[in-house]
Structure formats: C-alpha cells, structure tokens
N, CA and C of each residue as an Amber inpcrd file, in Angstrom:
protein
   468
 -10.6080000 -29.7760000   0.1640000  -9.5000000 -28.9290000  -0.2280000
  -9.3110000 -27.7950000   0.7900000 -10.6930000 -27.2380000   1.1860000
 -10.2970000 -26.0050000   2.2470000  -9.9610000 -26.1580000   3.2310000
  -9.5620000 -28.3300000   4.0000000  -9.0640000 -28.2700000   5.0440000
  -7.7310000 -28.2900000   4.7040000  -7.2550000 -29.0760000   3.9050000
  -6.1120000 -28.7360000   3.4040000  -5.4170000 -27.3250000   3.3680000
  -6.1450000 -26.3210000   3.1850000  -5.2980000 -24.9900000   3.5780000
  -5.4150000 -24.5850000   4.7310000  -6.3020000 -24.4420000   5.7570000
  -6.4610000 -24.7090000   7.1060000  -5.4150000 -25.0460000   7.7390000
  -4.6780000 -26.2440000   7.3510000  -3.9260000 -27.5340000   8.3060000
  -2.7560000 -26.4390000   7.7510000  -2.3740000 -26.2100000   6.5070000
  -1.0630000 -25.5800000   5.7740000  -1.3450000 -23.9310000   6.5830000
  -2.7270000 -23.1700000   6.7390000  -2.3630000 -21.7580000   7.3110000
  -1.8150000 -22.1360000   8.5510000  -2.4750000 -23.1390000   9.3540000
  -1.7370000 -23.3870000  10.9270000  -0.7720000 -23.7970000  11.0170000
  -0.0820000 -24.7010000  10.5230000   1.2830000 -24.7620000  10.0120000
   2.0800000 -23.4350000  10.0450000   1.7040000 -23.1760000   9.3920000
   2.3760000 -21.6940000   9.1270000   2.7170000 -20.6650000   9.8990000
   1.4310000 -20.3980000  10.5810000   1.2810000 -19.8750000  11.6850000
   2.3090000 -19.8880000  13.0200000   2.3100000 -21.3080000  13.3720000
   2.4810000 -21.9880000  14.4960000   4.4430000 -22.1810000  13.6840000
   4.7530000 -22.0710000  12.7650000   6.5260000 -22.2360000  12.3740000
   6.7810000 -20.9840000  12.1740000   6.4910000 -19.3360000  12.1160000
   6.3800000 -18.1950000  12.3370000   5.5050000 -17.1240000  13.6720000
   5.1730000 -18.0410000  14.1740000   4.8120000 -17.0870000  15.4760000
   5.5970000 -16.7920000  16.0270000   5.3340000 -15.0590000  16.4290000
   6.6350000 -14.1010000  17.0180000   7.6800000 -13.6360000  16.1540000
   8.0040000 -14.0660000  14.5840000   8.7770000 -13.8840000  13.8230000
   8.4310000 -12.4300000  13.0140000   9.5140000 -11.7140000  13.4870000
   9.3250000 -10.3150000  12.5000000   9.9120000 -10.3850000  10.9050000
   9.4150000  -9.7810000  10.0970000   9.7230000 -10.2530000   8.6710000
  11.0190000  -9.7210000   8.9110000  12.1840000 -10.1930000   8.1690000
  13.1430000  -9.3390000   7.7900000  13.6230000  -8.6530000   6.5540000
  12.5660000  -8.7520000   5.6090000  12.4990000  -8.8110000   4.3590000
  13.1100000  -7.5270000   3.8360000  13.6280000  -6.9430000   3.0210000
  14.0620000  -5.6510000   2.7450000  12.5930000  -5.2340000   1.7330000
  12.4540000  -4.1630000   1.5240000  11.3950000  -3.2040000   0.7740000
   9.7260000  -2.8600000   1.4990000   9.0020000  -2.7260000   0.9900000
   7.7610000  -2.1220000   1.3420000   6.3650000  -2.9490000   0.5830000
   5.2780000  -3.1630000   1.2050000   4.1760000  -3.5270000   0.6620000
   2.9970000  -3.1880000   1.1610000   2.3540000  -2.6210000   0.4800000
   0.7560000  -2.3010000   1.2400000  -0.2330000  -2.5420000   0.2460000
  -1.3440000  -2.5170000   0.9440000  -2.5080000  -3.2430000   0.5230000
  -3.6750000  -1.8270000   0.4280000  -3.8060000  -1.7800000  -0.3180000
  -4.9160000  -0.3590000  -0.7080000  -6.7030000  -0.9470000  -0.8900000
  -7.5060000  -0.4220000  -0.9110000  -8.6770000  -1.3350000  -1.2870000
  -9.4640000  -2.2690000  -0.2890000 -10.6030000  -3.2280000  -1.1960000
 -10.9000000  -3.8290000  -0.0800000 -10.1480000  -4.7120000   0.8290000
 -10.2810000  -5.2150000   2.2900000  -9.4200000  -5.8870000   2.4750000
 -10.1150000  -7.1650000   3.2830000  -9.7810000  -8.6290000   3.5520000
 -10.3700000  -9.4460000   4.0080000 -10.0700000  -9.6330000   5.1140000
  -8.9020000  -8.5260000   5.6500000  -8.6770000  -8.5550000   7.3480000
  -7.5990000  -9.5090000   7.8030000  -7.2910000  -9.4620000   8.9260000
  -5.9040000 -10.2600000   9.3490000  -6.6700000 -12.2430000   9.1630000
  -5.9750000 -12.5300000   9.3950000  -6.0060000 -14.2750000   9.1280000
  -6.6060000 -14.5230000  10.9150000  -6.5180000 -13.9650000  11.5330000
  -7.3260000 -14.1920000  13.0800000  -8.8080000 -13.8190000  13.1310000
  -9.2650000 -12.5550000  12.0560000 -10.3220000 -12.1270000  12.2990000
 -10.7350000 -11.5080000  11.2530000 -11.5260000 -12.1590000   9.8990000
 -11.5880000 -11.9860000   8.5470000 -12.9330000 -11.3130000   8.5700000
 -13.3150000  -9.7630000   8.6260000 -14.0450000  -8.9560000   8.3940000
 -13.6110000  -8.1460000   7.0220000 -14.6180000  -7.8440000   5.6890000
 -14.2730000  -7.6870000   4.8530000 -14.6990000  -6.3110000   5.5230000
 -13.4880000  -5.1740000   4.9950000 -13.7160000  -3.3850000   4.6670000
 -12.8310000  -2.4480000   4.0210000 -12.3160000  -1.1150000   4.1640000
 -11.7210000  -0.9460000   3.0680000 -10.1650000  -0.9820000   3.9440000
  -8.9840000  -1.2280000   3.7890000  -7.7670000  -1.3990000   3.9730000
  -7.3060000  -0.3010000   4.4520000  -6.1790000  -0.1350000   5.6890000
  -6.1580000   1.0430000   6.4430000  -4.3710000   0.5860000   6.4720000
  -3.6980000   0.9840000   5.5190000  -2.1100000   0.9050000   5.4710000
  -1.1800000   1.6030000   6.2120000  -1.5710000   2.4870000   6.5940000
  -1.2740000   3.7370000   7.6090000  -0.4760000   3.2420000   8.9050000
   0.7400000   3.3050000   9.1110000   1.2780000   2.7030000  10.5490000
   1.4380000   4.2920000  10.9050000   1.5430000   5.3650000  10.5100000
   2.0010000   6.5490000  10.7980000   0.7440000   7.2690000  11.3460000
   1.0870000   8.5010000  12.3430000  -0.2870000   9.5940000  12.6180000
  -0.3640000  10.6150000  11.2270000  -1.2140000  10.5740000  10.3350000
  -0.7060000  11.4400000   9.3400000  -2.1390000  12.3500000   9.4570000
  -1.9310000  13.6060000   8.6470000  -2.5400000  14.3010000   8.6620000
  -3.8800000  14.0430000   7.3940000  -5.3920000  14.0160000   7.8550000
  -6.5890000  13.3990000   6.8900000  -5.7980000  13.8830000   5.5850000
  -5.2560000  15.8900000   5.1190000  -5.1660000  16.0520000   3.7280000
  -4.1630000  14.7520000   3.0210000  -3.3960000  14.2930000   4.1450000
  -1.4910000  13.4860000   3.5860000  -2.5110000  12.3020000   2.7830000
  -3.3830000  12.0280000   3.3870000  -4.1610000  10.4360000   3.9440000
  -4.5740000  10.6090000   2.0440000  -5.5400000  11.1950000   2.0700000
  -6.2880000  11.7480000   0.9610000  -5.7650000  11.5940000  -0.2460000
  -4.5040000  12.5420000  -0.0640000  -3.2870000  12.5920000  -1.4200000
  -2.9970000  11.2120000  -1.3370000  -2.5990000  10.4300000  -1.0910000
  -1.8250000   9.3700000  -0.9460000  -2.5430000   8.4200000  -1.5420000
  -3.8430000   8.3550000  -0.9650000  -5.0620000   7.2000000  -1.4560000
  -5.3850000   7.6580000  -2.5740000  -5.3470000   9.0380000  -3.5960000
  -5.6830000   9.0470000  -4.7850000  -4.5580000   9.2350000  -5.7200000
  -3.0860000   8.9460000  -5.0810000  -2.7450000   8.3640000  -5.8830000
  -2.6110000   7.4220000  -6.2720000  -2.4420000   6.2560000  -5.0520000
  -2.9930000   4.7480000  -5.2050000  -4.0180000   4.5740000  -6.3140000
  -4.9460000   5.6240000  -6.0010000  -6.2590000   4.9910000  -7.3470000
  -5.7460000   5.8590000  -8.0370000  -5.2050000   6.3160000  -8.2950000
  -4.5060000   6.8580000  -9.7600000  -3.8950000   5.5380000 -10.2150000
  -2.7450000   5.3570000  -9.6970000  -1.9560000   3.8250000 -10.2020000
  -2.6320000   3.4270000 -10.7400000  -3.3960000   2.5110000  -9.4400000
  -4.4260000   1.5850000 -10.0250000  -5.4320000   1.7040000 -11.3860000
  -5.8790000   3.0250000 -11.1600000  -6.6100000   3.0710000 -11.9420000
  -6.2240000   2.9190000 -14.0810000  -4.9570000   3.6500000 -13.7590000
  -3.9720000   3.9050000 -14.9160000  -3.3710000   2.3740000 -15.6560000
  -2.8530000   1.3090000 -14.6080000  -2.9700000   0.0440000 -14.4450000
  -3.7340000  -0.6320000 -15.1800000  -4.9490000  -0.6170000 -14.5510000
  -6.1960000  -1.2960000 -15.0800000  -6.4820000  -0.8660000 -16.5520000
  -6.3620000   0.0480000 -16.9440000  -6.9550000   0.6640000 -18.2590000
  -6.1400000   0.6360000 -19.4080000  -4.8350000   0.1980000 -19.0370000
  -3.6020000  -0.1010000 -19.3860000  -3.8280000  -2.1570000 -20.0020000
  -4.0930000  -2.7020000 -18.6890000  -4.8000000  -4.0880000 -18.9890000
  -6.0380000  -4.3570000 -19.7830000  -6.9400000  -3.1410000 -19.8980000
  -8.1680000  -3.0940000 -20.5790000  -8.0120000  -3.0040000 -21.8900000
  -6.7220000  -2.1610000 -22.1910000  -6.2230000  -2.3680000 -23.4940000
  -5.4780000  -3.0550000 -24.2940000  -4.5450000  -3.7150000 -23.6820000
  -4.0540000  -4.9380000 -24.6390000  -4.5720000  -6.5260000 -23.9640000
  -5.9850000  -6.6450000 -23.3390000  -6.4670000  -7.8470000 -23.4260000
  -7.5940000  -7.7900000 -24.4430000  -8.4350000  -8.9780000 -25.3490000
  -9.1640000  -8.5520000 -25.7590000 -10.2470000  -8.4710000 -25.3960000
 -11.3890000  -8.0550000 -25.9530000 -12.6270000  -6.9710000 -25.5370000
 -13.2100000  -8.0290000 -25.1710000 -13.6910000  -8.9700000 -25.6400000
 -14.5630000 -10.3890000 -24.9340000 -14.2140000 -10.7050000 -23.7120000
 -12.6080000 -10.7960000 -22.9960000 -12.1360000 -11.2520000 -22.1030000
 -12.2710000 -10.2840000 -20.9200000 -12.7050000  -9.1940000 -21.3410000
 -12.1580000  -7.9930000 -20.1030000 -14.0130000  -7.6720000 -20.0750000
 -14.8860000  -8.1340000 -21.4060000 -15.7560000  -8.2000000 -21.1400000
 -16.7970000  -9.0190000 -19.8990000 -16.4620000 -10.0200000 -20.5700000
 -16.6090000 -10.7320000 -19.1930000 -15.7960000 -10.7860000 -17.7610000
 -14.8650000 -10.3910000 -17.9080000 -14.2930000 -10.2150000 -16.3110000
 -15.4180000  -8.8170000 -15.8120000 -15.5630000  -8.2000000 -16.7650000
 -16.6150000  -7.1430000 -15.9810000 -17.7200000  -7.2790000 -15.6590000
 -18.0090000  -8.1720000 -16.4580000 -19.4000000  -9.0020000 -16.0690000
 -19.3950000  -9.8050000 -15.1480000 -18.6910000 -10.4180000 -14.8690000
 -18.4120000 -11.2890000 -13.2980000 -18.2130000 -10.3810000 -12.1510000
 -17.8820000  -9.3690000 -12.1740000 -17.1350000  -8.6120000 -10.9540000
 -18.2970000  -7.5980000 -10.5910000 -19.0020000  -7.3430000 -11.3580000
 -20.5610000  -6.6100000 -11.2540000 -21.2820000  -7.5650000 -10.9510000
 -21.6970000  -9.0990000 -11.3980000 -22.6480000  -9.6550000 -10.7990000
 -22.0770000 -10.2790000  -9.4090000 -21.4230000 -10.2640000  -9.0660000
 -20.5240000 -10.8890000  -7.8340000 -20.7550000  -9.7060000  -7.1430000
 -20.9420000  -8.6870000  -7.1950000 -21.2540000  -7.3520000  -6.9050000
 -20.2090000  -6.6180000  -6.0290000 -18.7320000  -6.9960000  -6.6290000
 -17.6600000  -6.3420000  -5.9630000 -17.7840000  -4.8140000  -6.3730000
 -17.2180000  -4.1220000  -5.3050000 -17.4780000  -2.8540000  -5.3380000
 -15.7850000  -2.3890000  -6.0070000 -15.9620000  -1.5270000  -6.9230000
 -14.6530000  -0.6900000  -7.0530000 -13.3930000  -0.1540000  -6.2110000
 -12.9250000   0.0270000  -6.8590000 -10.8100000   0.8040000  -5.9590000
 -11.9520000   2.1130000  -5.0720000 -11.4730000   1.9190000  -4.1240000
 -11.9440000   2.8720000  -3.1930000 -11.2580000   3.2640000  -1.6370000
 -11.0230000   3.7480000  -0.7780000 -10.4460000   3.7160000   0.3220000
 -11.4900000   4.9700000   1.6850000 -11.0110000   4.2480000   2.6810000
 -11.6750000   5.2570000   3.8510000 -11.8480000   6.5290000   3.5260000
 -11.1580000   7.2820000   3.0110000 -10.4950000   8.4310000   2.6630000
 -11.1430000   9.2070000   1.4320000 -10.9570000   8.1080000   0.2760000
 -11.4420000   8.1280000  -1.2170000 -12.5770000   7.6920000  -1.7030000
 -13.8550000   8.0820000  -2.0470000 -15.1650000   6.9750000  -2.5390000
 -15.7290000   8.3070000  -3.9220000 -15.0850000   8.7960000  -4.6970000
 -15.5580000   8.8480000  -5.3500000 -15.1940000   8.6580000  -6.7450000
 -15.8630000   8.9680000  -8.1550000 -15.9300000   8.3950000  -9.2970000
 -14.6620000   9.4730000  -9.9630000 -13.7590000   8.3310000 -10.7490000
 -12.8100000   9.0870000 -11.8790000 -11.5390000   9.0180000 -11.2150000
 -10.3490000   9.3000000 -11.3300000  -9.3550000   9.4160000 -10.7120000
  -8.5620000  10.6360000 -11.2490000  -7.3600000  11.2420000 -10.3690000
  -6.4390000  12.3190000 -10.8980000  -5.3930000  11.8600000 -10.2770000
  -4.3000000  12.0060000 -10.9710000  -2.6870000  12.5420000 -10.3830000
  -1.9530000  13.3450000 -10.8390000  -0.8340000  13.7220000  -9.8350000
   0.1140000  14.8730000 -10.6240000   1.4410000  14.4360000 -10.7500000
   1.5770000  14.5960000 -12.0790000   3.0180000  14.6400000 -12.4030000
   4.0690000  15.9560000 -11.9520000   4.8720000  16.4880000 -11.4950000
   5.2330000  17.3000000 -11.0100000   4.3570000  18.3930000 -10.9110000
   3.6370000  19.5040000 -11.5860000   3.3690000  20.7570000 -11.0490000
   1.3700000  20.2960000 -12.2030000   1.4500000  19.4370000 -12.5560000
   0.5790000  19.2050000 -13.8690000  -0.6180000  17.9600000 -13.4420000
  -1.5270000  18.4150000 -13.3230000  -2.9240000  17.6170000 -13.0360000
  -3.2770000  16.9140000 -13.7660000  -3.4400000  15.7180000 -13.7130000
  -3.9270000  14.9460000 -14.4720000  -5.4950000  14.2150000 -14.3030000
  -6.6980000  14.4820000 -15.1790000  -7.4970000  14.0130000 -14.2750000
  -8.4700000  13.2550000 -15.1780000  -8.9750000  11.8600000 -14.9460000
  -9.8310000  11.3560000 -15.5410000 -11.3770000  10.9570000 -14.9780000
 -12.1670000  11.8760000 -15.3930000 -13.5140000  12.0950000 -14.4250000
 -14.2060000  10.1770000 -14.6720000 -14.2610000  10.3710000 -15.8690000
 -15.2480000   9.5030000 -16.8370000 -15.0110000   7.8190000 -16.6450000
 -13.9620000   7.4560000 -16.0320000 -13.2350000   6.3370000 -16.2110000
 -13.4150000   5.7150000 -14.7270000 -14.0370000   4.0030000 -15.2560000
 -14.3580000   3.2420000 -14.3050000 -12.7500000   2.7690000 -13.6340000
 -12.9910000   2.3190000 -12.0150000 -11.9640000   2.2780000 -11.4780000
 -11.3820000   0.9000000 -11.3930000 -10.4490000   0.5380000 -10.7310000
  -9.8830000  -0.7850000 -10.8520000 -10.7400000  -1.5620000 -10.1010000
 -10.9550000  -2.6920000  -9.9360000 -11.2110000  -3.6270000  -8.8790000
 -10.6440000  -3.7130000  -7.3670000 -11.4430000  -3.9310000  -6.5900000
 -11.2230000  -3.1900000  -5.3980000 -10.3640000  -3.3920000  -4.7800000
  -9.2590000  -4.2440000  -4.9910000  -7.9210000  -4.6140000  -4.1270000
  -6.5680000  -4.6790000  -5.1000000  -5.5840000  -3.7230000  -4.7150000
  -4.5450000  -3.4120000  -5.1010000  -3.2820000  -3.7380000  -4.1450000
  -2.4000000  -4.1930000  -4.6580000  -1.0450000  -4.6320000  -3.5100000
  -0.0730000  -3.5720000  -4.3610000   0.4200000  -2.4360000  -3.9210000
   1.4650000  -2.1830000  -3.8540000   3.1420000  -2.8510000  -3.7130000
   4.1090000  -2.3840000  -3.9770000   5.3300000  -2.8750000  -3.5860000
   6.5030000  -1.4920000  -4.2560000   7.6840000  -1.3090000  -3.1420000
   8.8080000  -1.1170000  -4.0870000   9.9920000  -1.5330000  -3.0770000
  10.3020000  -1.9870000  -3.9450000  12.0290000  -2.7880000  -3.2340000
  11.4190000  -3.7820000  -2.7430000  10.6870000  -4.7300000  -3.0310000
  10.0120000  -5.2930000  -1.5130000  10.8810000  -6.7840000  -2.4160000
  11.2390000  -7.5580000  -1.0110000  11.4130000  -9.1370000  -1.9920000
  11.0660000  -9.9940000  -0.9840000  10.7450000 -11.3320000  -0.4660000
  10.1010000 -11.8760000   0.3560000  11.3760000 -13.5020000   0.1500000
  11.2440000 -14.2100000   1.1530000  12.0120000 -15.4720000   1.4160000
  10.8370000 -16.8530000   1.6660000  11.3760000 -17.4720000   0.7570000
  10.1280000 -18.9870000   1.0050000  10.6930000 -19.9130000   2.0880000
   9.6510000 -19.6100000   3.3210000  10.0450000 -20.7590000   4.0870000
   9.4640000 -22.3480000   4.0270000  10.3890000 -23.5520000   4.5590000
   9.9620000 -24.4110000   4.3000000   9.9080000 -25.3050000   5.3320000
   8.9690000 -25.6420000   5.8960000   8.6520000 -26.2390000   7.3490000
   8.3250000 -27.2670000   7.4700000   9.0820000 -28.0790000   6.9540000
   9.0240000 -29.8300000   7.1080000   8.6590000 -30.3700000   8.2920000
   9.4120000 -29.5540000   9.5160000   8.9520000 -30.4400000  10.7490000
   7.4060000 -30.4100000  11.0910000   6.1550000 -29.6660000  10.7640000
   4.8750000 -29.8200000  11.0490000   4.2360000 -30.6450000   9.3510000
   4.7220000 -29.8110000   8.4010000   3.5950000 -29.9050000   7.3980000
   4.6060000 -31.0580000   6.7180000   5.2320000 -31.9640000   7.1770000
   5.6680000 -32.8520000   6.0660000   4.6740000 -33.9210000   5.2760000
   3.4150000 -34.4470000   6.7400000   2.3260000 -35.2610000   5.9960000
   1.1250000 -34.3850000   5.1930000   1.4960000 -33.1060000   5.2430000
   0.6220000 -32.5730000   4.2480000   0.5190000 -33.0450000   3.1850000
  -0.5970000 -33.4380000   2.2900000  -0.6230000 -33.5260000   0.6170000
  -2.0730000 -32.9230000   0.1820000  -1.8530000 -32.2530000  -0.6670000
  -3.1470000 -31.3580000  -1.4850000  -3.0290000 -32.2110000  -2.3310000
  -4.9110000 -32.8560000  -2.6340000  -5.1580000 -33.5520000  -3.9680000
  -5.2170000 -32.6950000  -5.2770000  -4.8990000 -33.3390000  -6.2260000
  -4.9110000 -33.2950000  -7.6400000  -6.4040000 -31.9460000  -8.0750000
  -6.4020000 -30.8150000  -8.3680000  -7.7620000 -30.1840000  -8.5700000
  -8.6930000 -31.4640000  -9.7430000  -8.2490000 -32.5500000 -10.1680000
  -9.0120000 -32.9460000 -11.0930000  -8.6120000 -34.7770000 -11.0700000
C-alpha cells in the first residue's frame, strides 16, 4: 500500500512542479510538523514567511493554542468519555507530545477577547498539530496522463 502512495506522491509531484497555488485564502500549520515531502524531519512548525518581531511571534502562537486549545475541549465535550478516553490513552502511549510551538512550550493556555484576558492555567492542550484556514478553498487536480495505471487495493 505505501508504494502505492509513493508512485501517486510522484505523480503528483512531477504534474505540479514549478506550479504556484492559485488558490484564494490562507492556511498554516501550527504544531508539530513532519516537514516538506523532500525532507521529512519531525519538529515544531515555523509558519512565519514574514521578519516579525519574537513579542508578534509569541502573541500569535498563543493564540493558535488558544484556538486550539478551546477546540479541543469543545470536542472533549460532546464526544463521549470512553472515546476521548481512549484517544488519550493512545496519544500518551504513542508518546505524542502536546500543541506547542518554537515560541510557546508551556502548560494552560490564554486569549484576549478585546481588552479581557482569558486564561486557562489547568487545562491539557490539544494534540500537537493544528491546520488553520480562513477564506482558504483548494482545486482537485486530476492527472490522468502519469497516474492513469494507478490502482490502490481494497484495505480488506
């Protein structure tokens, strides 16, 4: 199966090389990250195309784990307790590390609503990879001329 995505990433690759997205909106990746598709080093995600100043950097990444964090606890509550039980139990013995960034590594999260702090010391954080978006919409390409003898078997 994993050559099968192999043959479909190069595909891919090779019918988009040199192609700039034209996509309208925004997406970033906060958290851990598994690195570009050329050179897959896992660390924490660096979204930043701008020179910004460490305080901008800081604010920015805790509000991300604000989201996130608000998100998650949001999902913690209308799934039930067995199910979110064990997802926590998998994600601790797998020994993924928590929402965190270059910038951000410590416990609890805060944000502000206009002039008003919001802050939750006590509260475990999301899981370590978050995708952002606003406005963002994306186009499915379809590349018959390489991947037409592609076929992925049946998972069963």
């Amino acid at each position: 199966m994993f050559q099968h995505f192999q043959i479909y990433d190069s595909c891919l690759t090779s019918v988009l090389h040199g192609q700039k997205p034209s996509h309208p909106g925004r997406m970033i990746q906060v958290g851990l990250s598994g690195g570009p598709r050329h050179a897959q080093v896992y660390s924490w995600a660096k979204s930043y195309t701008k020179k910004l100043r460490l305080e901008t950097m800081i604010l920015h990444d805790r509000d991300c784990i604000g989201a996130s964090g608000i998100v998650w606890q949001l999902i913690k509550a209308a799934v039930p307790c067995d199910i979110m039980d064990h997802v926590e139990y998998c994600l601790e013995q797998e020994g993924f590390p928590r929402m965190a960034t270059h910038n951000v590594a410590e416990v609890g999260f805060s944000f502000y609503i206009g002039d008003t702090k919001y802050s939750f010391t006590n509260v475990t954080w999301s899981p370590p990879e978050v995708y952002m978006t606003r406005g963002y919409c994306t186009y499915v390409v379809t590349a018959t001329s390489c991947c037409s003898s592609l076929t992925v078997p049946a998972p069963y």
